[in-house]
KOLGU-4560 file (N, C-alpha, C; in nm, 3 decimals, padded with zeros to 5 digits):
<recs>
<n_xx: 00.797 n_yy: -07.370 n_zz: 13.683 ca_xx: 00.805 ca_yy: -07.257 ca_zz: 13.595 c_xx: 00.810 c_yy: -07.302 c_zz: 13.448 mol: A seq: 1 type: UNK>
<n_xx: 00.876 n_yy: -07.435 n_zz: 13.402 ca_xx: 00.885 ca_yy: -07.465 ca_zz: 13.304 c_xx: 00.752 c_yy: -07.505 c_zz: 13.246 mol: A seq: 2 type: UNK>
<n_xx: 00.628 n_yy: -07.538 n_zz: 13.319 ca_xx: 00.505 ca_yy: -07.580 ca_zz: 13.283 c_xx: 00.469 c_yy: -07.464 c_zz: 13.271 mol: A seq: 3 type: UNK>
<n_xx: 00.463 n_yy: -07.358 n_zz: 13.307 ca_xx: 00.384 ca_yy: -07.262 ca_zz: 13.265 c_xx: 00.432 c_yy: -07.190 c_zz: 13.122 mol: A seq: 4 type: UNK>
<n_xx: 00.586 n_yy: -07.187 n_zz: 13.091 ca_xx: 00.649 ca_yy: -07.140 ca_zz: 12.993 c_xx: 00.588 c_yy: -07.223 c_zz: 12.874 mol: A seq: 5 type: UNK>
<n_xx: 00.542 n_yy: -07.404 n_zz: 12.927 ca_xx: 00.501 ca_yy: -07.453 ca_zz: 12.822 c_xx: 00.371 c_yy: -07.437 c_zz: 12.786 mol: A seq: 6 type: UNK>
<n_xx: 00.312 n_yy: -07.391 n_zz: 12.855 ca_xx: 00.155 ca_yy: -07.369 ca_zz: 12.834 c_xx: 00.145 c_yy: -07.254 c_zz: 12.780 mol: A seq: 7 type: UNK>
<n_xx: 00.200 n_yy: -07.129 n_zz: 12.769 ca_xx: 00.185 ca_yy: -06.997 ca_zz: 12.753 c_xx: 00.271 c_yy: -07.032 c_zz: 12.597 mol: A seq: 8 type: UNK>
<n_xx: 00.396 n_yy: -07.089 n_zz: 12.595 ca_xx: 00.410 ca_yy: -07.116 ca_zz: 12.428 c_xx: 00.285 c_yy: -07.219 c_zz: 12.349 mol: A seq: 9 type: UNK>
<n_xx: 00.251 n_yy: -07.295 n_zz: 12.429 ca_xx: 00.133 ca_yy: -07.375 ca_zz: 12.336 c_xx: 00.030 c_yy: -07.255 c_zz: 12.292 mol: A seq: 10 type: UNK>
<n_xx: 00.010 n_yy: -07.181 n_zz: 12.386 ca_xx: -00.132 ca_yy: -07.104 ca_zz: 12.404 c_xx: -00.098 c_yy: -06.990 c_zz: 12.297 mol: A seq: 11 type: UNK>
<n_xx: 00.024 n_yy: -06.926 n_zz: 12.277 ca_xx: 00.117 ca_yy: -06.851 ca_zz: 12.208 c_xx: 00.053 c_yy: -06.882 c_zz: 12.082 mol: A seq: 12 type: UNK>
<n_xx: 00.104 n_yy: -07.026 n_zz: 12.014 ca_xx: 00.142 ca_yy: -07.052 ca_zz: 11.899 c_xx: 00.008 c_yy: -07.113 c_zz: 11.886 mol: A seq: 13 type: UNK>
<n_xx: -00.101 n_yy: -07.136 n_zz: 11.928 ca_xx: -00.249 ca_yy: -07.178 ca_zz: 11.847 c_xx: -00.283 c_yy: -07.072 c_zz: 11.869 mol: A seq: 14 type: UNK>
<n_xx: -00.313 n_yy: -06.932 n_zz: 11.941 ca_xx: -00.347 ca_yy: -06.809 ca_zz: 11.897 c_xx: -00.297 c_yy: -06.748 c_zz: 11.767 mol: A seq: 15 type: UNK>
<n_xx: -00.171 n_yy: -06.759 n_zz: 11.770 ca_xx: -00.102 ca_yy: -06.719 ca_zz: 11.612 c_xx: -00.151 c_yy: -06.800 c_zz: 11.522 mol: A seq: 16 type: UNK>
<n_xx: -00.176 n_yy: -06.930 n_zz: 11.528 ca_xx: -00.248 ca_yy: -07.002 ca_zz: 11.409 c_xx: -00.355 c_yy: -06.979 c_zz: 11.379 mol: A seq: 17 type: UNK>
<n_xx: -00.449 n_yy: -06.938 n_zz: 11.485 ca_xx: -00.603 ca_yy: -06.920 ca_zz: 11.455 c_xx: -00.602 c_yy: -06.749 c_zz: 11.376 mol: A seq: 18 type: UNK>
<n_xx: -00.517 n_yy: -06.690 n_zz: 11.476 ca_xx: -00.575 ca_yy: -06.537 ca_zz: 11.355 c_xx: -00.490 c_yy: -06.507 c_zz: 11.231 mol: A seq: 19 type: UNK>
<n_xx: -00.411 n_yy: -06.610 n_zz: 11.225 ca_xx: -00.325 ca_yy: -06.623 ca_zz: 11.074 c_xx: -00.410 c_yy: -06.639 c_zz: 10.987 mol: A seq: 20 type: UNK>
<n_xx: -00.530 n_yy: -06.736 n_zz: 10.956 ca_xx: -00.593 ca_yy: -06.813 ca_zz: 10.887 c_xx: -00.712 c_yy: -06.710 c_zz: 10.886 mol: A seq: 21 type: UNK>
<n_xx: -00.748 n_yy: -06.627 n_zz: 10.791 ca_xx: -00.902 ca_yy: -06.545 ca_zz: 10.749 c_xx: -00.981 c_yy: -06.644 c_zz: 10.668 mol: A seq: 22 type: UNK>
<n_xx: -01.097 n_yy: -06.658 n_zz: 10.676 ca_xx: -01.158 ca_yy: -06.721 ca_zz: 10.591 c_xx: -01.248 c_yy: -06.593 c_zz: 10.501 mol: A seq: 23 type: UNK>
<n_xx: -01.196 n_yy: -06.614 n_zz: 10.391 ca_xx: -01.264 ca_yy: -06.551 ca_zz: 10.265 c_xx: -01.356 c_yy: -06.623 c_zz: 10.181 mol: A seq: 24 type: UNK>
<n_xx: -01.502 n_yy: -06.571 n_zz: 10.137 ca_xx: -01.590 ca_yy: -06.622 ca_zz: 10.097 c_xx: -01.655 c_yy: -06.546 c_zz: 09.985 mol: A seq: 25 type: UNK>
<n_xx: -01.688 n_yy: -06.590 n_zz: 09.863 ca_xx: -01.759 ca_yy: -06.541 ca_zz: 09.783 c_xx: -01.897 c_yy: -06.529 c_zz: 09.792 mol: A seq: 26 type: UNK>
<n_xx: -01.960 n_yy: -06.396 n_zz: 09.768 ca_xx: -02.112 ca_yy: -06.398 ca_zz: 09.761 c_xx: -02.193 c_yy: -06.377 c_zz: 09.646 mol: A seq: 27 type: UNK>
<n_xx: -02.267 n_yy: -06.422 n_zz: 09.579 ca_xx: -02.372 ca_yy: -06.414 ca_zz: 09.472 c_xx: -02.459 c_yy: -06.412 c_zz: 09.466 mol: A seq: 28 type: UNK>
<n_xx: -02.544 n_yy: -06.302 n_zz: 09.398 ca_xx: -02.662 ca_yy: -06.218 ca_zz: 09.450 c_xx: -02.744 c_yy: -06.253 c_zz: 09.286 mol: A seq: 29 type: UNK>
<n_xx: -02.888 n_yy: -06.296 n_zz: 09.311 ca_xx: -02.963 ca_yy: -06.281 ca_zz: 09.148 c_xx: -03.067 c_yy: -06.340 c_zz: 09.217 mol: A seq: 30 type: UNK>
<n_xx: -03.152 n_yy: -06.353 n_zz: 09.128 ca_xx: -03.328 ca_yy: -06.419 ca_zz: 09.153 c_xx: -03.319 c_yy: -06.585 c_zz: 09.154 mol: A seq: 31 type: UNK>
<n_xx: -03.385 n_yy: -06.671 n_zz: 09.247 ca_xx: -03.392 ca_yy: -06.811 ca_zz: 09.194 c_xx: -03.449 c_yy: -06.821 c_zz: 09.054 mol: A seq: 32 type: UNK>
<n_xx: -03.419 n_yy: -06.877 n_zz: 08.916 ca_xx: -03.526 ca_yy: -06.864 ca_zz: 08.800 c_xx: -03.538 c_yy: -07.030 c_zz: 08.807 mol: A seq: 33 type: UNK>
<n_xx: -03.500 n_yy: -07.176 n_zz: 08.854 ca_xx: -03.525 ca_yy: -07.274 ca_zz: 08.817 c_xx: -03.488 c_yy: -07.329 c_zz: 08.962 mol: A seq: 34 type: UNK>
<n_xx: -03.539 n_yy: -07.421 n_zz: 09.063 ca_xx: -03.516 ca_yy: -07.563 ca_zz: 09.142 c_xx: -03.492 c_yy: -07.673 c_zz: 09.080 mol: A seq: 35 type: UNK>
<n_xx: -03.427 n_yy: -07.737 n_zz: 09.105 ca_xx: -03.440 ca_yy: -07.920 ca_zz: 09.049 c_xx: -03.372 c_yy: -07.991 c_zz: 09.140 mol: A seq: 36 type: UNK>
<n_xx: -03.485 n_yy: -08.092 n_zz: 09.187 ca_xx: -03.421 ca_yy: -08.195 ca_zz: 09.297 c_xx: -03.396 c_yy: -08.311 c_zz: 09.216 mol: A seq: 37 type: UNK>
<n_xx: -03.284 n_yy: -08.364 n_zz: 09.188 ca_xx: -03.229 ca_yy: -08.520 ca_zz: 09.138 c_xx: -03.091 c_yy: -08.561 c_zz: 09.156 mol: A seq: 38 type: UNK>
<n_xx: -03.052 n_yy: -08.656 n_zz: 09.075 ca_xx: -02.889 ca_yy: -08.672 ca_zz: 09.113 c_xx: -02.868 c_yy: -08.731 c_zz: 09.257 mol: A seq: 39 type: UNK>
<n_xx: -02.953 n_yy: -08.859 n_zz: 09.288 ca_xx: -02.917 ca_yy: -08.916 ca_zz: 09.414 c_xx: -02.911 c_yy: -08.824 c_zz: 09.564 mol: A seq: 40 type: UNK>
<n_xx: -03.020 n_yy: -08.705 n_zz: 09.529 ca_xx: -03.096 ca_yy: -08.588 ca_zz: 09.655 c_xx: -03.010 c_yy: -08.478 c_zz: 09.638 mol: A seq: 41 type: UNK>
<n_xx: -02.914 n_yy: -08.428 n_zz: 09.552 ca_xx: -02.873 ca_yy: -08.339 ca_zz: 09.519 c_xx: -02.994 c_yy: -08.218 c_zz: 09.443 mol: A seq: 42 type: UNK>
<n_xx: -02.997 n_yy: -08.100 n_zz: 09.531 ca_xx: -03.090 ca_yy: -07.953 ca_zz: 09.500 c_xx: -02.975 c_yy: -07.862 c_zz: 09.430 mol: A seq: 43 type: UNK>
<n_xx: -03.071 n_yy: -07.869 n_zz: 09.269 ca_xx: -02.961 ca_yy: -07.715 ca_zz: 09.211 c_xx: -03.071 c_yy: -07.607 c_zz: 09.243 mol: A seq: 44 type: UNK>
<n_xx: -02.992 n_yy: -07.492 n_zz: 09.255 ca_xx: -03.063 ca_yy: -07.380 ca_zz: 09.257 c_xx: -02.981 c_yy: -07.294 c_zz: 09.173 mol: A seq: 45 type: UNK>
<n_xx: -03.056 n_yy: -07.220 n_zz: 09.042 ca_xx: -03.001 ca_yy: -07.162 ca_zz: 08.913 c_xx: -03.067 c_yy: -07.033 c_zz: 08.918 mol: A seq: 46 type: UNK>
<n_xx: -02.934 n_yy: -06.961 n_zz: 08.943 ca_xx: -02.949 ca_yy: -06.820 ca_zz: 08.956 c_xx: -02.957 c_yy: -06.728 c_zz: 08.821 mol: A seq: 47 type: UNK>
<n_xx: -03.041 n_yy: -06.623 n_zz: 08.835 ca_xx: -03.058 ca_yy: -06.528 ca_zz: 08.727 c_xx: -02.907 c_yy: -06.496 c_zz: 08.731 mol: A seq: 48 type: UNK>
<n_xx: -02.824 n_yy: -06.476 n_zz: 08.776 ca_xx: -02.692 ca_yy: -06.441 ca_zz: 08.730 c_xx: -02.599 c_yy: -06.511 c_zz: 08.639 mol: A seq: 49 type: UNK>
<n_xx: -02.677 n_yy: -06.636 n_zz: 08.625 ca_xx: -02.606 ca_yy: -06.766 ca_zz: 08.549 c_xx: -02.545 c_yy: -06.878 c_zz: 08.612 mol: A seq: 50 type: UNK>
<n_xx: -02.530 n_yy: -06.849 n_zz: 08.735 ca_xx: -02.451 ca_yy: -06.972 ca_zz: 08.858 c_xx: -02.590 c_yy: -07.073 c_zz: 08.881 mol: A seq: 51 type: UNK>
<n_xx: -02.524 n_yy: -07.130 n_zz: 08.948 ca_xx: -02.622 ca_yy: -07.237 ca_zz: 09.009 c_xx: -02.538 c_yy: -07.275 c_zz: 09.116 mol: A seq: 52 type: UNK>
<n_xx: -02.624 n_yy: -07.333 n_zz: 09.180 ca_xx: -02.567 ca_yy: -07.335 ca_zz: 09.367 c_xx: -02.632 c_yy: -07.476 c_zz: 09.392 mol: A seq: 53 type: UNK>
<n_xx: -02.554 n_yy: -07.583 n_zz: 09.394 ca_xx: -02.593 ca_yy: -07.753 ca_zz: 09.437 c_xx: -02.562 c_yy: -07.791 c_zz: 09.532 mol: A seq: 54 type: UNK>
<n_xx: -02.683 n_yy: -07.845 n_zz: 09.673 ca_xx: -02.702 ca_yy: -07.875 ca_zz: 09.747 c_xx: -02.649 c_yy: -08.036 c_zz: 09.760 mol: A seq: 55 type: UNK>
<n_xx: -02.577 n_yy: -08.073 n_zz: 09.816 ca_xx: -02.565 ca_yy: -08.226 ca_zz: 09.870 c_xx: -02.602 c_yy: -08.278 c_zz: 09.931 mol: A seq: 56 type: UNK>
<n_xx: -02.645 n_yy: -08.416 n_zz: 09.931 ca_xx: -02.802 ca_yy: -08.506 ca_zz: 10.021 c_xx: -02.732 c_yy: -08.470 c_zz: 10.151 mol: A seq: 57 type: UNK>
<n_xx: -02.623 n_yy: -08.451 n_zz: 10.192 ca_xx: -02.561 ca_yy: -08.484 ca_zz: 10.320 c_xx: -02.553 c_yy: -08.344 c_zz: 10.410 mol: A seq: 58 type: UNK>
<n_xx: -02.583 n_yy: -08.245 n_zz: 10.291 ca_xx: -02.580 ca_yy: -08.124 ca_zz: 10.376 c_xx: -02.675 c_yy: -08.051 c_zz: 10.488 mol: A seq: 59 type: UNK>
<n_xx: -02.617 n_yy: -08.041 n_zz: 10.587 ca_xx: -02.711 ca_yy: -08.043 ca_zz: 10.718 c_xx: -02.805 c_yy: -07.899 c_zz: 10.670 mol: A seq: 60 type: UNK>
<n_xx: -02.768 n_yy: -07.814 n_zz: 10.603 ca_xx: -02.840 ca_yy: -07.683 ca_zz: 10.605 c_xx: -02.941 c_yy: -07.667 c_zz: 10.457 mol: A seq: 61 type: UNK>
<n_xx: -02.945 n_yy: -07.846 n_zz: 10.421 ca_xx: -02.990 ca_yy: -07.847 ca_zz: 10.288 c_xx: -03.128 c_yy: -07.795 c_zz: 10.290 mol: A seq: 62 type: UNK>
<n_xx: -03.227 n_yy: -07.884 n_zz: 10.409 ca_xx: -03.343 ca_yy: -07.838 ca_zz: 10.380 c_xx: -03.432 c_yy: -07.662 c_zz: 10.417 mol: A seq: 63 type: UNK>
<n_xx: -03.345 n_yy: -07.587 n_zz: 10.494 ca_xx: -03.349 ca_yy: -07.472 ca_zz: 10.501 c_xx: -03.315 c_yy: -07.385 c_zz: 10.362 mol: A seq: 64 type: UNK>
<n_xx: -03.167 n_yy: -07.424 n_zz: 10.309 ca_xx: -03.193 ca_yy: -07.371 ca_zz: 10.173 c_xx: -03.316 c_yy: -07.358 c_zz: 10.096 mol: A seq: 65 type: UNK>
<n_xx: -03.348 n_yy: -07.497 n_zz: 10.064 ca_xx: -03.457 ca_yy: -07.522 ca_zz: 09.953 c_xx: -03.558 c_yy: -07.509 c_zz: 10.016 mol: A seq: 66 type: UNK>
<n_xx: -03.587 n_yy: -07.399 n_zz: 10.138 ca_xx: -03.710 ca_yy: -07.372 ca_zz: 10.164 c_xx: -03.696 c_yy: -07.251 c_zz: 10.168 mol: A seq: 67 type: UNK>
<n_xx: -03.592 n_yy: -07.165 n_zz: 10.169 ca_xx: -03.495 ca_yy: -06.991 ca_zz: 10.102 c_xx: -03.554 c_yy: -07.008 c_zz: 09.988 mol: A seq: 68 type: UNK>
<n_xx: -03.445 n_yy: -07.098 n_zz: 09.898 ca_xx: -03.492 ca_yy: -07.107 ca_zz: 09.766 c_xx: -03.636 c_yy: -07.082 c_zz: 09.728 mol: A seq: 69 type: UNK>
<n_xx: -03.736 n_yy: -07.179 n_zz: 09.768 ca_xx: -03.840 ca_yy: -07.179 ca_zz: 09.680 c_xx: -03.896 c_yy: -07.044 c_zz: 09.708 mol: A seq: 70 type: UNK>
<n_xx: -03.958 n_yy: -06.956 n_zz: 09.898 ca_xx: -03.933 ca_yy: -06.877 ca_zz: 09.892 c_xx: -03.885 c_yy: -06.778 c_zz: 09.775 mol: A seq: 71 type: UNK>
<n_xx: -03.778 n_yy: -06.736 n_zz: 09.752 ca_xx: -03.715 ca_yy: -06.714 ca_zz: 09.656 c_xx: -03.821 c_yy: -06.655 c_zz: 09.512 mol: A seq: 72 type: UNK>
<n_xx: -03.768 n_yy: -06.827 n_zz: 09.463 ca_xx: -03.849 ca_yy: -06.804 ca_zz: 09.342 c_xx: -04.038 c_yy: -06.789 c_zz: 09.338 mol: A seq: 73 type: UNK>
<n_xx: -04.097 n_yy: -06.842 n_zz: 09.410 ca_xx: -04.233 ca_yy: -06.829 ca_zz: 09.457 c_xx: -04.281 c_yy: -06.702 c_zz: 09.464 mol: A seq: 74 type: UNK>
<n_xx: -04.147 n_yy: -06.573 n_zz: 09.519 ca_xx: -04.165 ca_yy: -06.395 ca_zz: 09.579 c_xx: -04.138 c_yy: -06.317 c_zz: 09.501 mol: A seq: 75 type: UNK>
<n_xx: -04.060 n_yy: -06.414 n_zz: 09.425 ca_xx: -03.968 ca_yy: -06.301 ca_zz: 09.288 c_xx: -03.858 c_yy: -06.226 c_zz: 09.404 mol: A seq: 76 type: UNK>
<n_xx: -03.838 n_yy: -06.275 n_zz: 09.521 ca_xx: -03.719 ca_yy: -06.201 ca_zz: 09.565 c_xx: -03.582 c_yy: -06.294 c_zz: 09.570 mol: A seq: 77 type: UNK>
<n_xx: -03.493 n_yy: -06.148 n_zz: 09.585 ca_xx: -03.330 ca_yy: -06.221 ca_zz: 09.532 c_xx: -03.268 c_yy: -06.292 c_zz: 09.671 mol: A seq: 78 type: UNK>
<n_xx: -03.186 n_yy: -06.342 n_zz: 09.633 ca_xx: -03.100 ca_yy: -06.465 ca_zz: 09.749 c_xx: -02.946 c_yy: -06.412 c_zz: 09.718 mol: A seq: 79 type: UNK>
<n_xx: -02.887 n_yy: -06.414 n_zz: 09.826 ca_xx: -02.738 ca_yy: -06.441 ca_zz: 09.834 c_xx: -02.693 c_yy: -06.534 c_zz: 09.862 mol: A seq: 80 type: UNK>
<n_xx: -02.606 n_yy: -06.624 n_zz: 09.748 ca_xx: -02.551 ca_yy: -06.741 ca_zz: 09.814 c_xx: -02.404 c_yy: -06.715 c_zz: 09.852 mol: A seq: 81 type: UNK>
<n_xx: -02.363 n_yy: -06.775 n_zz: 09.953 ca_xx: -02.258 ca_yy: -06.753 ca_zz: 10.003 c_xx: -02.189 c_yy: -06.879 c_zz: 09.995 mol: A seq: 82 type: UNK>
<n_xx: -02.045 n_yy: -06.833 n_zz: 09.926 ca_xx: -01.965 ca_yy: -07.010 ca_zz: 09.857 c_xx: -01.855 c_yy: -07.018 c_zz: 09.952 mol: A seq: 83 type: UNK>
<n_xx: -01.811 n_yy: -07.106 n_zz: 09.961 ca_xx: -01.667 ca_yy: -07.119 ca_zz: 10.098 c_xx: -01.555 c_yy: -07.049 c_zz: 10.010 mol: A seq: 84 type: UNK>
<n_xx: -01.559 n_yy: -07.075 n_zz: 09.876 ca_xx: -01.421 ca_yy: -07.025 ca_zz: 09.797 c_xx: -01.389 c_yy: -06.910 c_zz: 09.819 mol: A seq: 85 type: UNK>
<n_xx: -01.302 n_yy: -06.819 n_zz: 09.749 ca_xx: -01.272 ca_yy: -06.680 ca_zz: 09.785 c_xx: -01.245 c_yy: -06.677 c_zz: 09.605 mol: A seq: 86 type: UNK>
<n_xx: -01.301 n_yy: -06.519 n_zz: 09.542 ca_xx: -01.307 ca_yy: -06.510 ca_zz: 09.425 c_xx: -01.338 c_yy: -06.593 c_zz: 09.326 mol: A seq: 87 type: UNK>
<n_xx: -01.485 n_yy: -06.652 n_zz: 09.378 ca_xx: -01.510 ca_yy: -06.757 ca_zz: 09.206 c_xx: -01.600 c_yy: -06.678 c_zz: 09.138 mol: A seq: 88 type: UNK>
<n_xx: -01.645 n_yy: -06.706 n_zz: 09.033 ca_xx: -01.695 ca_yy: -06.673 ca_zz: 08.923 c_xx: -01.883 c_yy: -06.701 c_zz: 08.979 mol: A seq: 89 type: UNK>
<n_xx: -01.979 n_yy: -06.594 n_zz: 08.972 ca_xx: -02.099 ca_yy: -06.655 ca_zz: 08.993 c_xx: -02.160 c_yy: -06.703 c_zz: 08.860 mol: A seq: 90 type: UNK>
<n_xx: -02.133 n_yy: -06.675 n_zz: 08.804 ca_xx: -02.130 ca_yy: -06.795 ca_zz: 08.632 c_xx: -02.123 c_yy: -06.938 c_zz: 08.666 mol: A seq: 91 type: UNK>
<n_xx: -02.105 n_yy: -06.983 n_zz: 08.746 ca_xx: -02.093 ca_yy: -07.118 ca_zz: 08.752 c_xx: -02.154 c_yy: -07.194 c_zz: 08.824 mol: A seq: 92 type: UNK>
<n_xx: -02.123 n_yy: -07.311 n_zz: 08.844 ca_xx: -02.201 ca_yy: -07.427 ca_zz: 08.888 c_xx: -02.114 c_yy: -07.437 c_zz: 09.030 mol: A seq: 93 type: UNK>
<n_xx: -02.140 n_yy: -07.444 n_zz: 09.128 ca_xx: -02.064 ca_yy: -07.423 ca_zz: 09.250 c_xx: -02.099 c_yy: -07.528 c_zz: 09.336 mol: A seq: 94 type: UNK>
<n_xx: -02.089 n_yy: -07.601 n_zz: 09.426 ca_xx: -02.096 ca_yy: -07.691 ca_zz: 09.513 c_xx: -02.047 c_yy: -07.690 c_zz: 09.684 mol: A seq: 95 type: UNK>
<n_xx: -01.993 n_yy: -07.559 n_zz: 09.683 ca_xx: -01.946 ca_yy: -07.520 ca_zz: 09.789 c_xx: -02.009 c_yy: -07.420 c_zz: 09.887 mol: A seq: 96 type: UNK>
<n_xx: -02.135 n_yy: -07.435 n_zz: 09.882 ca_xx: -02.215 ca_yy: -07.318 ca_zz: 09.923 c_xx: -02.263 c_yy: -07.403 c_zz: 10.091 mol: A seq: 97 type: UNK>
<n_xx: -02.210 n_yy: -07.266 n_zz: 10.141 ca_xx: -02.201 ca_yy: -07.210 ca_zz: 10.278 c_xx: -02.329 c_yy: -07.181 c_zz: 10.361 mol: A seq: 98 type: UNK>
<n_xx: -02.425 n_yy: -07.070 n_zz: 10.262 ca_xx: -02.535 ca_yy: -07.048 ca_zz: 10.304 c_xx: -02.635 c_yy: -06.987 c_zz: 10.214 mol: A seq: 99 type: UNK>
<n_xx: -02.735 n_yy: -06.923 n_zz: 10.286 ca_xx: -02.817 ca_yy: -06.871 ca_zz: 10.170 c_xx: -02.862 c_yy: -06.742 c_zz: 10.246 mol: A seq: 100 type: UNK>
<n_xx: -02.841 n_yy: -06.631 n_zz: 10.151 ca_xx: -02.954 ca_yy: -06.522 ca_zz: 10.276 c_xx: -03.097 c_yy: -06.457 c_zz: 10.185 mol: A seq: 101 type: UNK>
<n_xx: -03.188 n_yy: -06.490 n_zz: 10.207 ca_xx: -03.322 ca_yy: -06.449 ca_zz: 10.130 c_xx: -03.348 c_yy: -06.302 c_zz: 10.171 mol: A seq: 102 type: UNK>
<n_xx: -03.355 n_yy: -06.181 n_zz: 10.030 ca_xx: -03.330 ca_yy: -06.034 ca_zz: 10.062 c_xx: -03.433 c_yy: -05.992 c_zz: 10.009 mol: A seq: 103 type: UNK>
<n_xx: -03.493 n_yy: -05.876 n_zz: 10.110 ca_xx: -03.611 ca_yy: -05.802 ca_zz: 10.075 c_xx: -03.634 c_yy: -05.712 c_zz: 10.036 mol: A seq: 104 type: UNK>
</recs>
């Protein structure tokens, strides 16, 4: 009985941890107006809103971006980037980007 009391408190207390924790994310919406690949394979992508959204060589979802991106700027249509932070500024230069959604 005591194994089950311990399994049902383990099971207890990582359920309470997992729906404690929301992940909140910022989204930023504008036209691609500039690409630039440099910086040791780092992709900025510089939004008509004034942000820019930088890709890291290591990022597995890099080359799907910068094929959103060019998309993008190539259609004249807008992109949402989606940043891991919660309330940043799309004015800025961000590095934390999550994803991209290309909107029609």
């Amino acid at each position: 009985m005591r194994f089950f009391k311990l399994i049902a408190g383990c099971l207890g207390l990582s359920l309470g941890f997992m729906s404690s924790h929301a992940h909140a994310v910022t989204e930023c919406q504008g036209t691609v107006t500039q690409i630039w690949a440099g910086d040791n394979g780092h992709i900025w992508i510089t939004l008509s809103s004034g942000g820019a959204a930088v890709i890291s060589p290591n990022d597995i979802n890099r080359e799907a971006i910068l094929s959103l991106a060019t998309t993008a700027l190539v259609s004249k249509l807008s992109v949402r980037v989606r940043y891991q932070a919660d309330n940043v500024s799309c004015n800025s230069i961000r590095y934390d980007v999550a994803g991209m959604y290309l909107l029609g």
